[in-house]
C-alpha positions as CSV (number, residue, x, y, z in Angstrom):
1,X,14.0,7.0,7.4
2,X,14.5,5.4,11.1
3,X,12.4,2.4,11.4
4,X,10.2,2.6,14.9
5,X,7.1,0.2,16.5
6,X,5.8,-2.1,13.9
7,X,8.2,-2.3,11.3
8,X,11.3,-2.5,13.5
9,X,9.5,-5.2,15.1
10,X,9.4,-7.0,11.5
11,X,13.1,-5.9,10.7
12,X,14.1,-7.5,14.1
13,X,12.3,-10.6,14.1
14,X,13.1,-11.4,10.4
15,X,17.1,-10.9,11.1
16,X,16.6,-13.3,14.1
17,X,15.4,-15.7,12.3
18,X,17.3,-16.0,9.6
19,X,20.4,-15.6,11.9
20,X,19.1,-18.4,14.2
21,X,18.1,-20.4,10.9
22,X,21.0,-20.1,8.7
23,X,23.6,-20.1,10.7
24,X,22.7,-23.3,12.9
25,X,24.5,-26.9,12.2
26,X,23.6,-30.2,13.5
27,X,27.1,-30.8,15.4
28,X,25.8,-26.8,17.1
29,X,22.9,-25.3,17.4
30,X,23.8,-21.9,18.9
31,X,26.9,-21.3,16.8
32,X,29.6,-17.8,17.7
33,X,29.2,-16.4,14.1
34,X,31.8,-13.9,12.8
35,X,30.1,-10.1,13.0
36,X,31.2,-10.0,9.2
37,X,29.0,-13.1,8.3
38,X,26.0,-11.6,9.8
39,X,26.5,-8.3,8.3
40,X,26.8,-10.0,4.6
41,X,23.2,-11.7,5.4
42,X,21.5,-8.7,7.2
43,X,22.6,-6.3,4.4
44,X,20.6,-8.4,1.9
45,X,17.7,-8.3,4.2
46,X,17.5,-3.9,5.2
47,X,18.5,-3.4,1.1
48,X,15.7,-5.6,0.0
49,X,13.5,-3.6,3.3
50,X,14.5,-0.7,2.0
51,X,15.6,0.2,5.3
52,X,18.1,2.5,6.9
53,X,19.4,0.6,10.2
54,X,22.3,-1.2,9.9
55,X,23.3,-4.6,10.9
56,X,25.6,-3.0,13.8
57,X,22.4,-1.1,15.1
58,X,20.0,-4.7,14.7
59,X,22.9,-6.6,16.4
60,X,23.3,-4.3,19.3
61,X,19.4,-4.3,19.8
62,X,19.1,-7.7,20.0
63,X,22.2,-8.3,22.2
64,X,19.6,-5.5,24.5
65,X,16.6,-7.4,24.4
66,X,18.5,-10.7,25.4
67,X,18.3,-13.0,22.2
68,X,21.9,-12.5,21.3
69,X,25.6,-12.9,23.1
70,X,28.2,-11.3,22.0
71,X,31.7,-12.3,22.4
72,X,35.1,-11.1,21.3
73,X,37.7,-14.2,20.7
74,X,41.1,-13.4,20.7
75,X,42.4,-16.6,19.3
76,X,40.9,-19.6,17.2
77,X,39.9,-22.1,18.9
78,X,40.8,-24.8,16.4
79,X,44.5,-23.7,16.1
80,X,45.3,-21.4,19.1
81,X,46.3,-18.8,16.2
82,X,46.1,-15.6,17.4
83,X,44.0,-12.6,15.8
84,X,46.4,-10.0,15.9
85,X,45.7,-8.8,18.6
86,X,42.3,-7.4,17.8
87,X,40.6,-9.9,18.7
88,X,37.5,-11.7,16.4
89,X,33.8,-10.3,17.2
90,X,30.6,-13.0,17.0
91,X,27.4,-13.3,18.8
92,X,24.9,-16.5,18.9
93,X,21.8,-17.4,20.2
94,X,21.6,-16.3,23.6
95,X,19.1,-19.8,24.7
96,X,17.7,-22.8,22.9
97,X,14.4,-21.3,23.8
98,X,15.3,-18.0,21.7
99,X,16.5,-20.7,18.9
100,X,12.3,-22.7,19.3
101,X,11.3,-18.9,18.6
102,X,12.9,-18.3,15.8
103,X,12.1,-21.8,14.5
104,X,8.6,-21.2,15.2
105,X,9.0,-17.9,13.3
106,X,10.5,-19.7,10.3
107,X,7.4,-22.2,10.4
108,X,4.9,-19.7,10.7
109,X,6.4,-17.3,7.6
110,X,8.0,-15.1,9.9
């Protein structure tokens, strides 16, 4: 069934965190993560919640409500290769204060 209110509100904040969590490094905070990276991590999380969004719905709601950029890269930035034309999808944090949320989040349980 379509999560609304309460529970989407769980679904959301718990993929936020662990996005903002797992995916940070010490040389970067707010890391461009591949879309497929986020989709293996989220798909543990809405299996385990029993729930029917996916992590293209959760992604484009929190691009919405502001706590995620997205960006499409059309070469790496490491080796100027190019993605064949189609260009590699990632989002990050949109702000460090979104990242303090999420690590507030974490601290508190989620």
């Amino acid at each position: 069934s379509e999560l609304h209110g309460d529970a989407m509100a769980d679904l959301l904040k718990t993929c936020f965190t662990t996005f903002s969590c797992v995916f940070g490094r010490g040389d970067c905070k707010r890391p461009w993560v591949p879309i497929t990276a986020i989709q293996i991590l989220w798909e543990s999380i809405t299996e385990w919640n029993s729930s029917s969004a996916s992590p293209a719905d959760l992604l484009e709601r929190l691009e919405l409500y502001g706590l995620l950029d997205m960006r499409v890269f059309m070469k790496r930035e490491s080796t100027g290769e190019n993605f064949n034309g189609r260009g590699s999808v990632r989002y990050r944090v949109h702000h460090d204060l979104m990242l303090q949320y999420a690590i507030d989040n974490l601290e508190q349980g989620i």
